[in-house]
N, C-alpha and C positions, 0 to 999 in steps of 0.2 A: 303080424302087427306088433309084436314083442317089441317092447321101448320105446311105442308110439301112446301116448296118452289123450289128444287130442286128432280130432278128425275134421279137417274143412271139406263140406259139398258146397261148391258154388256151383252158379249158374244163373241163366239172363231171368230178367222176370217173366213169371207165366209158367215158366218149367218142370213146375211143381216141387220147388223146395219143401213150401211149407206142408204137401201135404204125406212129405217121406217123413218129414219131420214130426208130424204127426203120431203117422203109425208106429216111428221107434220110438217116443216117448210112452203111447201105450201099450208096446209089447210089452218093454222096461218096467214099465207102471206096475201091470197085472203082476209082475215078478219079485214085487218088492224092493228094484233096481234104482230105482230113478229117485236122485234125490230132490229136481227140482227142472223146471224149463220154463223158459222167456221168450215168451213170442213178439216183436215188435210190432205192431200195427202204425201205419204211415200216419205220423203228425207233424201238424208245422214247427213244433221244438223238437223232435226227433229221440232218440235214446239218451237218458242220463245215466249215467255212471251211478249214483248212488239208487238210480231207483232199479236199476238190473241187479246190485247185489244186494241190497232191500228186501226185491222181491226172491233170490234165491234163500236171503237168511230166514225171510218167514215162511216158505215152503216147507224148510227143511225143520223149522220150530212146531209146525205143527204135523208133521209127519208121523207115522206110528213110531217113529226112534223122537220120543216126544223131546222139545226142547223146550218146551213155552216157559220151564220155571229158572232154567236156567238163563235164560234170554232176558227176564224179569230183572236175574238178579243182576246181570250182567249191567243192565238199564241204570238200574236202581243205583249204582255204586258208579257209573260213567254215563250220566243220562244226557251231556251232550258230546257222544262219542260218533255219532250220527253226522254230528255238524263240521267234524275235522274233514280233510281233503281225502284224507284213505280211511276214514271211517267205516264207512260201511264193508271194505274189506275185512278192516281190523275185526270186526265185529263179529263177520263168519269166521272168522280163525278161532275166534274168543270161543264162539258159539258151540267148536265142533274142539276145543282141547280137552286134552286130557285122556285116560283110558276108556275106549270102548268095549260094549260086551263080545265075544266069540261068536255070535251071532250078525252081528254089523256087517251085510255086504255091499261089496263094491258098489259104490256108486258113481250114478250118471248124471251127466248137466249140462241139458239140451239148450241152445240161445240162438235162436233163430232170429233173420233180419239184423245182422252187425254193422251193416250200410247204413242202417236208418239214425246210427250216431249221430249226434249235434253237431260234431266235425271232425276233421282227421286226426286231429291231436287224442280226443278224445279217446275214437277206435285203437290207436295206438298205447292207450294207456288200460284201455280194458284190456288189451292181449297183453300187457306186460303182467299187469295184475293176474290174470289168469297165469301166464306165466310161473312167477312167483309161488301162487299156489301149487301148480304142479309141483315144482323145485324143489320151493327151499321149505314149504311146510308141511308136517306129517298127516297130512288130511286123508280121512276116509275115500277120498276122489278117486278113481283109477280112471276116468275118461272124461273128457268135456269134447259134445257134438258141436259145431257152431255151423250155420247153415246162411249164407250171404249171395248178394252178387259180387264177379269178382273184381270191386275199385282196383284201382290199381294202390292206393296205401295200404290196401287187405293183402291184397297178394305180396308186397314186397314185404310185411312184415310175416307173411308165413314165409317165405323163398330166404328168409336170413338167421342164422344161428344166431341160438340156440332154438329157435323155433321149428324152424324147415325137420330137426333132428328129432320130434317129438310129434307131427305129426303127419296124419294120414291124408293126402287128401283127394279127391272125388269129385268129377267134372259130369255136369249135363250138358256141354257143348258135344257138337258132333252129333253122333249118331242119337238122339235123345231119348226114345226108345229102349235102345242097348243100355243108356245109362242109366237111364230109371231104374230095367231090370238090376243091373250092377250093384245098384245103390240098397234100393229093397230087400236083395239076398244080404247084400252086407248089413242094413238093418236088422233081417230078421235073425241073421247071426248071433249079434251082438251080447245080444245077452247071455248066452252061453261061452262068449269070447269072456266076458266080464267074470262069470262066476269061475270061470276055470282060471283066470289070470289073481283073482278071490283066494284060490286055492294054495299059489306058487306065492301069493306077496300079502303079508302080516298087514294089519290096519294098527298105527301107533297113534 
């Protein structure tokens, strides 16, 4: 998986995404791995953009890598940074710049249910935004899980570069069974993939 950063598990509903999804956020968890996970539960307005990265920048603010004051300050001096269109991106970037300690590891950020977007444009702009983060910013990140069924605007925008070249991705169709198991061991991998990958790439 070297120079893969991102992992897509699709699959139809009932297949049990959400519950692989699950157990890799709390192996990760137990590990001190995990910096954050989104679980969408089905509503009639669907996934917002601001409140998926919302909800990853206050996960990650009150995590034991505490950020509640810098968050504050960050507030305090752009309090309506929130209400721009890439605000709440901007925001985790803000959140997580500058030097970390030697202790900082790799982190993970589970987002499960990426269909349940508002609409296509949308999902296409959280995978950019994701995107970007991977790229062009020096974030502590080394992997984002994202777990859907597979639309077809999901799949063409993983099947096209620079995307397709960054991630890994993982099928419950066919034999379901076989890829549950698949899926499971590659979960329960993971965190050892993470701190070893920890080991060979510097966090700036």
């Amino acid at each position: 998986m070297d120079g893969e950063s991102l992992c897509w598990l699709h699959g139809p509903a009932g297949a049990g995404k959400s519950a692989i999804e699950q157990t890799v956020a709390e192996a990760c968890a137990s590990r001190g791995q995990l910096a954050a996970s989104f679980f969408s539960r089905s509503s009639r307005n669907g996934i917002k953009i601001k409140c998926l990265f919302l909800t990853i920048v206050f996960q990650i603010a009150v995590s034991p890598h505490n950020k509640r004051e810098k968050l504050a300050n960050i507030l305090d001096v752009d309090p309506h940074i929130v209400d721009r269109a890439s605000g709440s991106v901007d925001l985790l970037v803000r959140l997580l710049d500058g030097p970390l300690v030697p202790s900082f590891l790799p982190f993970l950020i589970v987002i499960d249910g990426l269909e349940e977007c508002h609409g296509n444009d949308d999902v296409s702009l959280i995978l950019a935004q994701i995107l970007a983060l991977v790229q062009d910013h020096h974030l502590p990140f080394r992997f984002f899980l994202i777990f859907s069924r597979p639309e077809p605007h999901i799949r063409d925008t993983f099947d096209s570069p620079p995307m397709e070249n960054l991630t890994k991705k993982m099928s419950l169709y066919g034999n379901t069974a076989l890829a549950k198991m698949s899926c499971i061991t590659f979960g329960a991998s993971l965190p050892a993939y993470m701190a070893q990958r920890g080991t060979r790439t510097s966090c700036s």
